[in-house]
LODO-883262 format. One record per residue (C-alpha): residue number from 1; y, z, x. Coordinates in steps of 0.25 Angstrom, whole numbers, plus 2048, in hexadecimal, padded with zeros to 3 digits. Layout:
// residues N
REC    nr    c2    c3    c1
REC   NUM     Y     Z     X
...
END
This chain:
// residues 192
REC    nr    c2    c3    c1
REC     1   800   800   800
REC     2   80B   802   80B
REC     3   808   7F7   812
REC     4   809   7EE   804
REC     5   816   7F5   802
REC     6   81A   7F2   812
REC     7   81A   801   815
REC     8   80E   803   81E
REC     9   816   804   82B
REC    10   81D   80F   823
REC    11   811   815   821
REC    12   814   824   829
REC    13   823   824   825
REC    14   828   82C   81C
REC    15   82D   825   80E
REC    16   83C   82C   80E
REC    17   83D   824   81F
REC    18   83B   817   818
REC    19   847   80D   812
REC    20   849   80B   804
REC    21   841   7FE   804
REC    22   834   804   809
REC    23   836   812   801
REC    24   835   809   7F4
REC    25   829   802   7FA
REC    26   823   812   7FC
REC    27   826   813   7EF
REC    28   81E   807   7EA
REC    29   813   80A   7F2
REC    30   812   81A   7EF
REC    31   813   813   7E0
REC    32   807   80B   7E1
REC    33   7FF   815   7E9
REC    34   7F7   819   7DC
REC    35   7F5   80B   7D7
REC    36   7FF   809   7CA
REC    37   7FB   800   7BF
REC    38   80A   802   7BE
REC    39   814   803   7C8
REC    40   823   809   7C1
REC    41   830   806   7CA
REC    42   83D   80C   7C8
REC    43   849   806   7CE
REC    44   83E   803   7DA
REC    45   848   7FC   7E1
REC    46   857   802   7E0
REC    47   85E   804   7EC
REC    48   856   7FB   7F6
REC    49   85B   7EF   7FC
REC    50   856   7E0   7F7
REC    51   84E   7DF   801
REC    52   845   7EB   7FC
REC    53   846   7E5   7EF
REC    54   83E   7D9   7F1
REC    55   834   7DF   7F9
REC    56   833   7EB   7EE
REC    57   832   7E1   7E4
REC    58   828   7D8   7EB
REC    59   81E   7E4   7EE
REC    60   820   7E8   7DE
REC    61   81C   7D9   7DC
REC    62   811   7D9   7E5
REC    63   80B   7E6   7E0
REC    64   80B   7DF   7D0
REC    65   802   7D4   7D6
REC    66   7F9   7DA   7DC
REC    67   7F8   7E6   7D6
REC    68   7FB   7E4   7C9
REC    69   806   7EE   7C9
REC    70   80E   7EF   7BD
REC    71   81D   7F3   7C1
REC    72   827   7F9   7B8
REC    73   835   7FA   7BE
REC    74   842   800   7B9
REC    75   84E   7F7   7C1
REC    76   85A   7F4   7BE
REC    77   85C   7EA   7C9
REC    78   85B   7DC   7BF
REC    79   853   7D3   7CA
REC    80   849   7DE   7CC
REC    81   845   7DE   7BC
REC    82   845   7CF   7BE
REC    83   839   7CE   7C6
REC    84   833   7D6   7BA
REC    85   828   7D0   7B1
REC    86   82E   7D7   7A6
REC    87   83A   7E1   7A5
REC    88   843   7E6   79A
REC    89   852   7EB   79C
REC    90   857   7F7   798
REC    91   865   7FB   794
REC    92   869   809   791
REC    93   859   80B   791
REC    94   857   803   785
REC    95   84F   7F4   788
REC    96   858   7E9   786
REC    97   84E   7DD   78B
REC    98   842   7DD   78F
REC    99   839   7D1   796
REC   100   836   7C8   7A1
REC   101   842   7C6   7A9
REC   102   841   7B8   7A6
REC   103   840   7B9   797
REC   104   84C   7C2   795
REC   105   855   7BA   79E
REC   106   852   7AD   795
REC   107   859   7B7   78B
REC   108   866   7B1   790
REC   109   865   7A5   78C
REC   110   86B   79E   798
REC   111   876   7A1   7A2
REC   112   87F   7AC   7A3
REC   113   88E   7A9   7A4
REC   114   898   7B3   7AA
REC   115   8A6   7B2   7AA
REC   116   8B0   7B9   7B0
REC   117   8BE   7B8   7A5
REC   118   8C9   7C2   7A4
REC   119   8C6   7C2   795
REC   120   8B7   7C2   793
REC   121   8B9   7C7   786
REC   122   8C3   7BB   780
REC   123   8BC   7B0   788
REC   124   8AD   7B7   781
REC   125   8B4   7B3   773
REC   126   8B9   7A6   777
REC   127   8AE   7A2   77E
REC   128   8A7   7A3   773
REC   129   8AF   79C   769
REC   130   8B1   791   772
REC   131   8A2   790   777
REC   132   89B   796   76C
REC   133   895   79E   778
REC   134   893   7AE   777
REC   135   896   7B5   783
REC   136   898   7C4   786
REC   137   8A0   7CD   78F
REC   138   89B   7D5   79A
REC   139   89F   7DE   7A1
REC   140   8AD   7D5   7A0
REC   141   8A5   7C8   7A4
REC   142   8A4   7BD   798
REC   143   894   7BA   798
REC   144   88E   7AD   793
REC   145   880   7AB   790
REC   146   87D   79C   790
REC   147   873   791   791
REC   148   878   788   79C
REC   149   883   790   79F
REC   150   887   788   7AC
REC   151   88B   77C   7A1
REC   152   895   786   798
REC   153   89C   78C   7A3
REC   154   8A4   780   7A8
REC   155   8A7   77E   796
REC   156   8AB   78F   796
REC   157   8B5   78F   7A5
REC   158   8BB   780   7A0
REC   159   8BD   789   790
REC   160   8C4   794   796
REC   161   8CC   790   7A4
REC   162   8D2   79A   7AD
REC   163   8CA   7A6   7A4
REC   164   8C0   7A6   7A9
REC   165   8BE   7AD   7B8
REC   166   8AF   7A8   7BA
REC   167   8A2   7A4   7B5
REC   168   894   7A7   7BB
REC   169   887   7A1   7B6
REC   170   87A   7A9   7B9
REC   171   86D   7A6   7B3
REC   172   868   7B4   7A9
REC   173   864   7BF   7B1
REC   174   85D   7CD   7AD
REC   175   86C   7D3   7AF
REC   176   86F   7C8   7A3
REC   177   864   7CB   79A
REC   178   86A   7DA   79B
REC   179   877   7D7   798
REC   180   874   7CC   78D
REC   181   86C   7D6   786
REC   182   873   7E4   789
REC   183   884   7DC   789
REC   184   886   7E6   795
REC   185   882   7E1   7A3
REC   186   878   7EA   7AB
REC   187   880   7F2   7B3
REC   188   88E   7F8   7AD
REC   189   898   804   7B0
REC   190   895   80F   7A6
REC   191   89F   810   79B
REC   192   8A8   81C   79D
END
């Protein structure tokens, strides 16, 4: 088991001697020690560098093949529930969606438009008499959920000249899925 989790040179240190990165994979391996049918991870990897990351994840991956470990991970690092066969999303505690990453980020419906406009509320309104689009603000951005967003957003800058700061396109994300179904993104200053 150590030298799977590529600690066997590590063997006579003590654990609290070791980095972050090879105390999580102590961890792991103490975790499997006893052969679980199913392995529960919490936060696994907060506070290690990217690097740690991937190697964590890739030993988690490994250990699902070939053992046949089931994984349940609390995380609220987005890519990490990504690699997820299945997840669901939580806000407040309650479940706002559930499913394969994949399957909740076609809930979309196509691109996400963001844009930067002193008045995101006025330009929401218009918007949407003018496109027939609907649009929300968030977190003071003006946020568009299209198909082919990269053809509207040429029509909306050309619509509303010098209103508008800036555009990005991205393609749905998990971030997206939260924000589409809880109108709050995933992080936010606590109201006072």
């Amino acid at each position: 088991l150590l030298a799977r989790m590529g600690l066997a040179d590590r063997a006579d240190e003590s654990v609290e001697r070791l980095s972050g990165g090879l105390k999580r994979r102590a961890e792991l391996a103490k975790s499997l020690l006893h052969r679980p049918e199913l392995l529960v991870l919490d936060e696994p990897t907060t506070g290690v560098d990217p690097g740690v990351r991937q190697d964590f994840w890739r030993l988690v991956g490994e250990l699902r093949a070939a053992e046949g470990v089931t994984v349940l991970v609390t995380t609220h690092l987005l890519e990490e529930a990504d690699r997820c066969d299945r997840l669901a999303i939580l806000d407040r505690g309650r479940v706002v969606a559930a499913g394969t990453p994949e399957a909740l980020r076609s809930e979309i419906g196509g691109d996400v438009i963001t844009v930067a406009t002193a008045e995101p509320e006025k330009l929401k309104a218009e918007v949407a008499k003018r496109f027939g689009v609907e649009a929300e603000v968030i977190d003071g951005t003006l946020r568009i959920e299209r198909p082919q967003g990269h053809a509207f957003i040429p029509s909306l800058v050309e619509a509303f000249p010098g209103r508008i700061a800036s555009v990005t396109l991205s393609k749905p994300t998990l971030e997206d899925v939260f924000i589409h179904r809880t109108r709050h993104r995933f992080w936010r200053e606590e109201e006072g």
